[in-house]
N, C-alpha and C positions, 0 to 999 in steps of 0.2 A: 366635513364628513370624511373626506378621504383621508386625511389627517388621524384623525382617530381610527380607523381601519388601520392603517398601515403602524401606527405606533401599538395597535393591540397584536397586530401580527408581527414587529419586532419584537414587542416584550415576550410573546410565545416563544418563540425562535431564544431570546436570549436567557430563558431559564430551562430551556432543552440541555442534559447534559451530552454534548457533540463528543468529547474526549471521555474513554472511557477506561482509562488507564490501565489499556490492555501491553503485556511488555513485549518486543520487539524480538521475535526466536532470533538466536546467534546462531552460525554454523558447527553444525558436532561431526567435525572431519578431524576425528584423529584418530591418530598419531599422526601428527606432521612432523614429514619428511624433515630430516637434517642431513646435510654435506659430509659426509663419511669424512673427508679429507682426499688430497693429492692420492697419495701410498696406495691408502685401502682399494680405492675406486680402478686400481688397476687389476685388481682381482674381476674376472668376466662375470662369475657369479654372483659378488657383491653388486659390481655395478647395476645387473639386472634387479637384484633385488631391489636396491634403491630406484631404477627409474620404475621399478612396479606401484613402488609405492609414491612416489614423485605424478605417476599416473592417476591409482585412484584417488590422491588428497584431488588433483586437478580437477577430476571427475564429479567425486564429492563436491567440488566448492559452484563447480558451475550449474550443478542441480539446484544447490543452493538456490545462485543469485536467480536462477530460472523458475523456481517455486517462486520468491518474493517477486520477482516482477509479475509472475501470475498474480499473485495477491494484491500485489499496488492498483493491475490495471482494471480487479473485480473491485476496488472501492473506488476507482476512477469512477466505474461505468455506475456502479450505485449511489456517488458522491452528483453525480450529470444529472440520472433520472430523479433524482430528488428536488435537483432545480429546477429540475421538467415542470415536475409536479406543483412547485412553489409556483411558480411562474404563471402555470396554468390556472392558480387558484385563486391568483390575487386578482387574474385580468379576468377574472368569471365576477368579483366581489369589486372591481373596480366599473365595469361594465354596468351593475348592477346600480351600482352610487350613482352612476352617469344616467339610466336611464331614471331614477326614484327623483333627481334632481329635473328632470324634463316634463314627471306628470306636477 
């Protein structure tokens, strides 16, 4: 009997579609920064302006990877309570076999 429970709850589970072919945002920091050269970079003004923008690409990119980690670790924690859930359901349905086999 448990046998059959647990193959009807894999076959659920394996015509769930889990990948949902959502596509993966790239970072939209530009203009990225290019190396003026030697010469240019000794102008005071130019330099600054380059390391301004040297700055916000920097800024830009680590918002970035700071948003996706947020994101990664909101379908961590939704990816967990889901097996919470699994977990909890099957020992409620396996409990249940265990005691239908005792009467």
């Amino acid at each position: 009997m448990k046998r059959i429970i647990l193959a009807a709850a894999i076959l659920a589970c394996a015509t769930t579609p889990f990948a949902q072919g959502t596509e993966v945002a790239k970072p939209q920091c530009d203009p990225k920064p290019e190396y003026p050269g030697r010469l240019v970079m000794q102008s005071d003004s130019r330099a600054k302006v380059f390391n301004n923008e040297v700055k916000r690409y920097a800024e830009c990119m680590k918002k970035f990877v700071s948003d996706r980690q947020a994101a990664t670790r909101e379908n961590s924690d939704a990816a967990n309570a889901a097996i919470e859930e699994y977990n909890g359901v099957m020992k409620k349905i396996n409990a249940a076999v265990d005691e239908a086999k005792q009467q």
